[in-house]
C-alpha positions in Angstrom: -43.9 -28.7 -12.5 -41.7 -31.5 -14.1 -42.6 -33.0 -17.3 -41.5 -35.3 -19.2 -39.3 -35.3 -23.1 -42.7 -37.1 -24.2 -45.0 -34.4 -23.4 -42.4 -31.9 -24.4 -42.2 -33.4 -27.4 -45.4 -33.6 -28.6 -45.8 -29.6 -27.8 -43.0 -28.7 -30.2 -44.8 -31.3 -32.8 -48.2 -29.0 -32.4 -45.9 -26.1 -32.7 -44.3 -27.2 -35.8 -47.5 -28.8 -37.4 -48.6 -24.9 -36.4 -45.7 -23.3 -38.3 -46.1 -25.4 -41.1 -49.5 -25.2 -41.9 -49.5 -21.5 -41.2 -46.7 -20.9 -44.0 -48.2 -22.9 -46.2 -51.0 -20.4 -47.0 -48.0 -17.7 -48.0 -48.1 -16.9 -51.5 -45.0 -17.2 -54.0 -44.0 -14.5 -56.0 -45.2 -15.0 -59.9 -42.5 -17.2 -61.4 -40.6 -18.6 -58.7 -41.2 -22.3 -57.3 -40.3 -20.7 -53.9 -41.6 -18.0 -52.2 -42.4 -16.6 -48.8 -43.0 -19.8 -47.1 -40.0 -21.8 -47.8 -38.1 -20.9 -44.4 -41.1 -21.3 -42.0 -42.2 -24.7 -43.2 -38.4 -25.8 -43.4 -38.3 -24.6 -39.4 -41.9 -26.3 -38.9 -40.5 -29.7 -40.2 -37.8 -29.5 -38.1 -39.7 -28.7 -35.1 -42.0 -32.0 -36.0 -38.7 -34.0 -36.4 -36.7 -33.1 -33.4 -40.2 -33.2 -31.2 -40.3 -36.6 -32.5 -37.1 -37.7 -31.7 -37.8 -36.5 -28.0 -41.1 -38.6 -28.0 -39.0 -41.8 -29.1 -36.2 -41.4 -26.9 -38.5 -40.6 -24.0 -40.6 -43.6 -24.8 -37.2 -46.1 -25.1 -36.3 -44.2 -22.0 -39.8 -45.6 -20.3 -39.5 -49.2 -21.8 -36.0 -49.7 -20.5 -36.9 -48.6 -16.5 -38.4 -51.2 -14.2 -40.3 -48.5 -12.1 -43.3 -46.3 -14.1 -43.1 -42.6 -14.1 -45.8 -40.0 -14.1 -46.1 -37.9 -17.5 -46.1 -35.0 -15.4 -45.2 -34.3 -11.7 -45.5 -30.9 -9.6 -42.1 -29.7 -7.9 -42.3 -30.6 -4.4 -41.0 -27.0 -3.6 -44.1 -25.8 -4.6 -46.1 -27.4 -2.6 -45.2 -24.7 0.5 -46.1 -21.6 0.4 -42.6 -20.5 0.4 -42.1 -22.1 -2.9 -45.2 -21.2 -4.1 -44.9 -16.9 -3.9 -42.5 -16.8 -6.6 -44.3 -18.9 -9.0 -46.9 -16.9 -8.0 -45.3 -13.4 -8.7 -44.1 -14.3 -12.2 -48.1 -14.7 -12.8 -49.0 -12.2 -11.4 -45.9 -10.0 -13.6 -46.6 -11.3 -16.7 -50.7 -10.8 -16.5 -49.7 -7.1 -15.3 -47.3 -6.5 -18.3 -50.1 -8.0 -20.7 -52.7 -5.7 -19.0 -50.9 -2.7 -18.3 -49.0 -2.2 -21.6 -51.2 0.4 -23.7 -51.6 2.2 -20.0 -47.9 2.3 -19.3 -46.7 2.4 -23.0 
């Protein structure tokens, strides 16, 4: 699947509104105006700021082409089944590893 800086962008913005938000429920040490959650809302700014910056350029991107593109597009390679094993394997993988951890160890 293909997709575009746009909807990339706006994942890393809910990632970094995520961070942010999170760290700000860390609590500071008694005395000190900084604390715990200085570094993780500094990253979760700068996750909101460059996801930004991909949303903008992707929309100038959009305004300056004379044909419309979709948001998101599937990979023609998986629509055959020979394309479409190994996308399925890494599923199946990663669901084994998640199940099979505390029984493997």
């Amino acid at each position: 699947m293909r997709v575009t800086d746009a909807l990339s962008g706006a994942v890393i913005i809910a990632i970094g509104l995520f961070v942010f938000l999170t760290a700000s429920g860390f609590p500071n040490p008694g005395g000190m105006p900084y604390g715990a959650s200085l570094l993780p809302r500094i990253l979760g700014a700068g996750l909101v700021m460059g996801g930004s910056l991909l949303v903008l350029a992707d929309v100038v991107k959009r305004k300056a082409a004379t044909t419309p593109t979709a948001i998101a597009t599937l990979d023609p390679e998986l629509q055959s089944p020979r394309g479409l094993l190994p996308a399925g394997m890494v599923l199946v993988l990663i669901l084994g590893q998640i199940f099979l951890a505390n029984a493997l160890g």
